[in-house]
KEZAVO-354902 format. One record per residue (C-alpha): residue in one letter; x, y, z. Coordinates in steps of 0.05 Angstrom, whole numbers, padded with zeros to 5 digits, always signed. Layout:
<sites>
AXYZ...
</sites>
This chain:
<sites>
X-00944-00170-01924X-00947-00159-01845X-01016-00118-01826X-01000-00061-01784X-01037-00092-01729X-00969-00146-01738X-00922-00099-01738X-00946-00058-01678X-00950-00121-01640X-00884-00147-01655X-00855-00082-01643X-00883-00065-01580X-00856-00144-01555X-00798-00130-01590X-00799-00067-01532X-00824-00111-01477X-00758-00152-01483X-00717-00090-01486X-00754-00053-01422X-00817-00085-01391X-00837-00003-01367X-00858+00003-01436X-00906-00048-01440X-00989-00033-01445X-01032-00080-01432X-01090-00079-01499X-01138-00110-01524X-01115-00154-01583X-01162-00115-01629X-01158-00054-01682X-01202-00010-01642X-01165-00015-01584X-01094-00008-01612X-01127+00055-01649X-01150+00077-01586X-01083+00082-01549X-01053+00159-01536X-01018+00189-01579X-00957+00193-01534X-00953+00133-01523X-00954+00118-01589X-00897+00162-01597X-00857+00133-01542X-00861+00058-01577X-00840+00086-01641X-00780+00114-01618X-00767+00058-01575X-00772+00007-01634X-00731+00048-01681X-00679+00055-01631X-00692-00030-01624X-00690-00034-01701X-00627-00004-01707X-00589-00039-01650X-00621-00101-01685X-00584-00082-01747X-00514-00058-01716X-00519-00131-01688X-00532-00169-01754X-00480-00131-01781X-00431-00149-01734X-00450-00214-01736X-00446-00215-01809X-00371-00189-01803X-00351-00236-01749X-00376-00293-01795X-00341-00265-01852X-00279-00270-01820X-00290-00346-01792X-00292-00363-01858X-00234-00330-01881X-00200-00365-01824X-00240-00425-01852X-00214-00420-01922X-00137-00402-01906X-00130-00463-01861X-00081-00515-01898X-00109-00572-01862X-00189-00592-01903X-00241-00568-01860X-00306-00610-01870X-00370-00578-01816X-00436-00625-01818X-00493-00614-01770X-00516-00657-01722X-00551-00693-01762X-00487-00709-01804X-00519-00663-01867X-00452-00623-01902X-00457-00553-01880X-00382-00527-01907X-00324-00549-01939X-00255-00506-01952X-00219-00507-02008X-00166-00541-01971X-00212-00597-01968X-00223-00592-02054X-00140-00590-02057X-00127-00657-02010X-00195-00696-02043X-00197-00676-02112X-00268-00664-02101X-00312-00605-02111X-00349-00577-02053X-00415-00581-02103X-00407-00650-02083X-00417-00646-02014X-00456-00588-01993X-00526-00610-01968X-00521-00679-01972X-00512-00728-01905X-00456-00771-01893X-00505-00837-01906X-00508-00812-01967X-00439-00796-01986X-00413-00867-01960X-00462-00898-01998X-00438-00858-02060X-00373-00884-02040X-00345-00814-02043X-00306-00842-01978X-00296-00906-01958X-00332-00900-01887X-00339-00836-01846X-00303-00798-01788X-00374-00755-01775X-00420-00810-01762X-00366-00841-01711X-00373-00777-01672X-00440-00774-01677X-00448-00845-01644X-00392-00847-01600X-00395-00768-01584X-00330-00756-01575X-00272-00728-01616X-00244-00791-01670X-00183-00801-01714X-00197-00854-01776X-00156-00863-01838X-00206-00857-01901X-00201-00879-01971X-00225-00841-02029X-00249-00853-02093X-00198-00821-02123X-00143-00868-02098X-00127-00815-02038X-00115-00832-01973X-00121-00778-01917X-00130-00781-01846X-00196-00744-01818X-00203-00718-01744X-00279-00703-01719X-00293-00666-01664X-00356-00655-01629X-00395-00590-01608X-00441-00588-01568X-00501-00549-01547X-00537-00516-01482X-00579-00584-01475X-00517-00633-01494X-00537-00652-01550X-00487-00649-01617X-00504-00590-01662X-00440-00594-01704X-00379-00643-01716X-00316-00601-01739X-00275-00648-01784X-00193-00633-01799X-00167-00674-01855X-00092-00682-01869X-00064-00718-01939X-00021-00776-01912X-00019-00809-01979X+00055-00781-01995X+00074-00806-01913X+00048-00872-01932X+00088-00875-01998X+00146-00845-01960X+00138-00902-01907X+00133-00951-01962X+00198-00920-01991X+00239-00925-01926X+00209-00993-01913X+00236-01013-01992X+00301-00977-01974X+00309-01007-01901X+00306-01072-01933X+00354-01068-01989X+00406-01028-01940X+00409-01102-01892X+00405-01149-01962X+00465-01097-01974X+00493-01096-01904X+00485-01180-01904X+00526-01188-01965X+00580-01141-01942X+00578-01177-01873X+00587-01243-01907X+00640-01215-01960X+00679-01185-01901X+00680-01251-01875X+00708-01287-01938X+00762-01236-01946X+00785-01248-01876X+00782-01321-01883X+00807-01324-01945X+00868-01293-01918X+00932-01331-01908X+00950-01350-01833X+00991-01421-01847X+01021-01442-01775X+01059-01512-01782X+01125-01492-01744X+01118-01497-01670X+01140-01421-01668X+01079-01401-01697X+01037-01436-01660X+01060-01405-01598X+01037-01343-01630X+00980-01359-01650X+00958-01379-01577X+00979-01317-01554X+00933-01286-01610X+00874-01326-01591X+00879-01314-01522X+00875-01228-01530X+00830-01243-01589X+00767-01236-01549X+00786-01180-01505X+00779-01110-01531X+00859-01092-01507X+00904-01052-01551X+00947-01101-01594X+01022-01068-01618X+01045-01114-01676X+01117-01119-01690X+01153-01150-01752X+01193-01143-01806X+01158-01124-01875X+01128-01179-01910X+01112-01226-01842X+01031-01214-01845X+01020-01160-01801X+00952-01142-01829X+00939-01217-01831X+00950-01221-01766X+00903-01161-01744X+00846-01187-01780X+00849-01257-01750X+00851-01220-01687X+00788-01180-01706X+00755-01239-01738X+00769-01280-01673X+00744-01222-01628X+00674-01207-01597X+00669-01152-01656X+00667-01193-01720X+00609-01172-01750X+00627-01098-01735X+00673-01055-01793X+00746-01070-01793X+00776-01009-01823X+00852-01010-01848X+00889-00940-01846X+00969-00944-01874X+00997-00883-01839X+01047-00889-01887X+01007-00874-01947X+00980-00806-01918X+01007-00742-01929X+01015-00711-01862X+00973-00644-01879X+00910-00703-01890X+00926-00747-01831X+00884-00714-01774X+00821-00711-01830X+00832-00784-01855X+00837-00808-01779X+00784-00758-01736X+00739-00729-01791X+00731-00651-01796X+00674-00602-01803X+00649-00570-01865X+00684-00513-01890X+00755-00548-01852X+00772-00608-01901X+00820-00590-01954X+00790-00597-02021X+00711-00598-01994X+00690-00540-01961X+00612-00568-01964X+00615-00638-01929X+00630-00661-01864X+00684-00716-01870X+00677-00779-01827X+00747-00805-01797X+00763-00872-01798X+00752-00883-01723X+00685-00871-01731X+00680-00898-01794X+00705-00966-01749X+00645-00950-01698X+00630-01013-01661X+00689-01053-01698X+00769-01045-01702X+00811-01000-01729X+00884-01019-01760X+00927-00968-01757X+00993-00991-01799X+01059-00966-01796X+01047-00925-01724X+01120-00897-01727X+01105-00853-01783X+01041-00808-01751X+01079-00740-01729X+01085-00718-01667X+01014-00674-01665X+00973-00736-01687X+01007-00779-01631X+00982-00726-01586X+00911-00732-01610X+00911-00800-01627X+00930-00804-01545X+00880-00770-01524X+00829-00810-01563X+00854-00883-01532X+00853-00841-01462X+00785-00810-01464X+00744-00849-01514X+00730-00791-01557X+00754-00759-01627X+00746-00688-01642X+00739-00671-01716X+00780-00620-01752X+00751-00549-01736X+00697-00579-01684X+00695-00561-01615X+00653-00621-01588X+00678-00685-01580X+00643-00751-01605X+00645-00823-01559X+00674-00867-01606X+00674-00954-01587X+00738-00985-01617X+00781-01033-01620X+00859-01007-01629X+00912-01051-01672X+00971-01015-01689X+01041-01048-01725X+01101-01016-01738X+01167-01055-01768X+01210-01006-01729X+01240-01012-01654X+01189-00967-01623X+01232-00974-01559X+01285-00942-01597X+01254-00895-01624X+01220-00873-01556X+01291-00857-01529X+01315-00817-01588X+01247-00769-01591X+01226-00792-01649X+01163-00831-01617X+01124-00804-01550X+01127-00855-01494X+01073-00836-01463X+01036-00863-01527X+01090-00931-01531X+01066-00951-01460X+00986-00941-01480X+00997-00987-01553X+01043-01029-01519X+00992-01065-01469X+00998-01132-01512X+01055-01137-01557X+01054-01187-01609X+01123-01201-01650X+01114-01241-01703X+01169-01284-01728X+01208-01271-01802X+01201-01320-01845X+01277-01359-01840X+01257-01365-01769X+01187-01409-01779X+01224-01454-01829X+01170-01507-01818X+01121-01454-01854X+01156-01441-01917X+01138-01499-01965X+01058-01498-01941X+01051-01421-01951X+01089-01435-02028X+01039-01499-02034X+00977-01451-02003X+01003-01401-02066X+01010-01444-02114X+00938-01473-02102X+00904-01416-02101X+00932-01393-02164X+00915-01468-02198X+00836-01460-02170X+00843-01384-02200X+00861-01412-02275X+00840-01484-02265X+00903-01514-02275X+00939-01564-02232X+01015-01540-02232X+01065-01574-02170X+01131-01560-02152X+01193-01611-02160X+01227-01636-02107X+01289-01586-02125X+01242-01524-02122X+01214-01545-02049X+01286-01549-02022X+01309-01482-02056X+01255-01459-02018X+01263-01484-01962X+01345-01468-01952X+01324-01390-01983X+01336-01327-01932X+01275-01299-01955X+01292-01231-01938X+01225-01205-01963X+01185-01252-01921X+01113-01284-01935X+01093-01229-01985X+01163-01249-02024X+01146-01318-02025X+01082-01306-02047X+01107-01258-02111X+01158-01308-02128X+01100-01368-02122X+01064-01331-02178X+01115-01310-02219X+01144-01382-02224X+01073-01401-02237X+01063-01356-02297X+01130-01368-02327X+01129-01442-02317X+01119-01486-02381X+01101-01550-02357X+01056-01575-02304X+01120-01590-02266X+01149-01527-02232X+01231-01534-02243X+01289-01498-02201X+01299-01470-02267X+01246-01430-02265X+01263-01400-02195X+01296-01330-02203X+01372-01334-02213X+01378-01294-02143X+01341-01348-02109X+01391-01397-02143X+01449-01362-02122X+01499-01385-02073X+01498-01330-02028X+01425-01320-02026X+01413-01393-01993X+01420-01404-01918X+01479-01448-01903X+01496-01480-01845X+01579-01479-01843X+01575-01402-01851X+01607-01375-01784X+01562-01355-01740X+01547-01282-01734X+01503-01218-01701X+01433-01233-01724X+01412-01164-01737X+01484-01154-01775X+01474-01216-01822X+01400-01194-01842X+01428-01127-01863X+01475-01152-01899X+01426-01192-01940X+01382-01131-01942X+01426-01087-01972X+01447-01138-02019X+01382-01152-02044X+01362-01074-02048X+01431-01059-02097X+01413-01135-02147X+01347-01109-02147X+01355-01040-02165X+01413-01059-02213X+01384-01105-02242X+01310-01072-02266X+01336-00997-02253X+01273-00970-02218X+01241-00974-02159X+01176-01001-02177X+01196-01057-02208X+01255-01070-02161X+01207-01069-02104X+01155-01107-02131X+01216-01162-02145X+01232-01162-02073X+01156-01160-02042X+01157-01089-02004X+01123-01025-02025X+01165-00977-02066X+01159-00931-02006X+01194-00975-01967X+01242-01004-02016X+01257-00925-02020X+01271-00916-01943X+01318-00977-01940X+01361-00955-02004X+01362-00879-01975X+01388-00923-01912X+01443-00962-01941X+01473-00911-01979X+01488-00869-01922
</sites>
């Protein structure tokens, strides 16, 4: 208990701090305090009441502001962690509890030495700052198999000298793992994206391109020298002469190889789904998905080539777009208003007379002159003779390596072959090579086994025929070949399969003829 001697004393220096006017020099004894006037005495004890109470407003304000810093404190998501300067634990927020696992009963009052050595955390963020004083970022491991990443920061007082270090503390053990996780995936996406390069590359080298007959050849050089520029390519040819063959060996030849080579058949596509199939659309514009954006094939081909077959069939309002896209560069997606850079590599076929086409309307000419930079006409089959009986022997031994058998052709069957019109081109010759192969008996492909209507008279080139129009003769043999085939299996599937076309086109060419 304070004497009142005490009290008086530290009441009238409580004053003296207040206002010095108040201040009485005394003796330091009981007499003389006793001895001081009563007015006086009443002027100190209102002047330390009115100090007590200021005293107290101030405490209690203080005690409110600190109530609200750690409210502030406690609400912060990041984990707070306050030591003093001499690194003992002073708070911890319950954000801190959430990220460690711990229990702030396990920090409180103790020093960092002493919660290393605990090994509570695997070294720590506070003593850095109080060696290096200034603000540090560490990555810490705790002994709960946590990892988090702790920011100290220094305060300072009047004399420079560190009266608190501030600590933030973030969980990054779920960033790590998610790191981990795209480093796992990153991985597996280019063993993925190596095994599709490399299977690309088989299938395109895989692909037939025989060229014995000097015709051929003098295609091929063409080919190989527009391979390795990035011009349009327009190739022309009847069905069945390797049009997509072609277009890969130019892609496979070209600076773009190990880019995407991306095949659209125009004439597969209904119209209303052309535009999406080729440019892409926005969610909520593709028929059938309102919730996805679609990706087009151009940029689908980013980087690579894109085959467009059949270029005669895209109506009039695609031809518009698609010019625009070999003008500028640039697609623009179904219901989009931007427009995306696209880098591609056009190949487009058709086995129609664009030309002709162009002067009835039926194709746009501005669009003929763009795809018609470097034409490429590739020759029908009766025309390369020289490549007939090593595409039928290429067949053949690809089928006997398929079912490891070792089946030839007789001398018979190779000139058959070679004296046939072949009306249907490579892919006929290769239909007929495996149907002969499956129906064979013997080891020994016969003439027997050929069709009849490869065996018949009229189907076989001959020489003393009178010479006549070209163009006339093959349609001739076209439509000939359309009625036997459709007689003689009564639909179109199987007719066209027979003859080596699609039943689209098998479809066009009867409509045709029966005009």
């Amino acid at each position: 208990m304070l004497s009142k001697i005490n009290v008086i004393e530290m009441y009238i220096n409580i004053c003296y701090s207040f206002n010095e006017d108040y201040y009485l020099p005394y003796e330091r004894n009981e007499e003389s305090l006793e001895n001081l006037s009563v007015s006086r005495d009443i002027k100190v004890e209102k002047l330390c009441r009115d100090c007590s109470k200021a005293m107290w407003d101030e405490l209690q304000d203080m005690r409110r502001i600190s109530k609200k810093l750690d409210a502030v404190i406690e609400s912060s998501y990041d984990g707070i962690y306050i030591t003093d300067g001499e690194a003992k634990t002073l708070k911890v927020n319950k954000s801190y509890e959430r990220i460690t696992g711990f229990s702030r009963e396990n920090f409180i009052g103790k020093t960092m030495y002493e919660l290393v050595q605990d090994k509570y955390i695997s070294k720590s963020c506070t003593l850095l700052v109080l060696k290096n004083k200034k603000t540090t970022t560490i990555q810490q491991e705790l002994s709960t198999g946590k990892t988090i990443l702790a920011t100290g920061t220094p305060v300072f007082d009047e004399d420079g000298k560190i009266e608190l270090v501030v600590t933030n503390v973030r969980d990054v053990t779920e960033l790590i793992e998610l790191r981990a996780e795209v480093e796992r995936s990153k991985k597996i996406a280019d063993k993925y994206y190596l095994e599709l390069k490399e299977m690309r590359k088989q299938i395109i080298d895989n692909e037939c391109l025989i060229v014995k007959d000097h015709k051929s050849r003098e295609i091929i050089e063409k080919v190989n020298r527009v391979s390795k520029y990035d011009t349009t390519v327009l190739i022309k040819g009847e069905p069945g002469t390797g049009k997509k063959i072609m277009a890969k060996y130019i892609h496979k030849k070209s600076g773009r190889n190990e880019k995407p080579f991306i095949k659209v058949n125009c004439g597969a596509i209904p119209e209303s789904l052309m535009e999406a199939e080729l440019f892409g659309c926005e969610a909520g514009n593709c028929i059938g998905d309102d919730k996805n954006d679609k990706i087009g094939a151009f940029q689908l081909a980013e980087g690579g080539t894109i085959f467009l077959e059949e270029i005669e069939i895209l109506p009039n309002s695609i031809q518009a777009k698609l010019l625009r896209t070999l003008q500028e560069q640039q697609i623009q997606r179904v219901g989009a208003s931007k427009l995306i850079d696209i880098n591609v590599r056009i190949i487009v076929s058709t086995d129609r007379n664009l030309e002709d086409m162009v002067a009835n309307g039926g194709f746009r000419e501005d669009l003929f002159y763009i795809l018609n930079v470097v034409p490429i006409e590739l020759l029908p089959l009766r025309n390369r003779k020289e490549d007939i009986i090593p595409l039928a022997e290429h067949f053949l031994e690809k089928l006997n390596k398929k079912y490891g058998t070792r089946k030839g052709f007789s001398k018979e069957v190779y000139r058959t072959l070679y004296s046939y019109k072949w009306s249907g081109n490579v892919r006929e010759l290769k239909n007929m090579v495996e149907r002969v192969y499956v129906m064979a008996n013997d080891g020994v492909i016969l003439e027997s086994d050929l069709p009849d209507y490869i065996n018949s008279v009229d189907m076989k080139l001959d020489v003393n025929d009178d010479i006549m129009d070209l163009k006339k003769a093959t349609g001739l043999l076209e439509e000939k070949l359309i009625k036997k085939a459709f007689d003689k299996y009564g639909n179109v599937r199987d007719a066209s399969k027979a003859l080596g076309i699609s039943p689209s086109t098998f479809v066009r060419k009867r409509m045709r003829y029966e005009k």
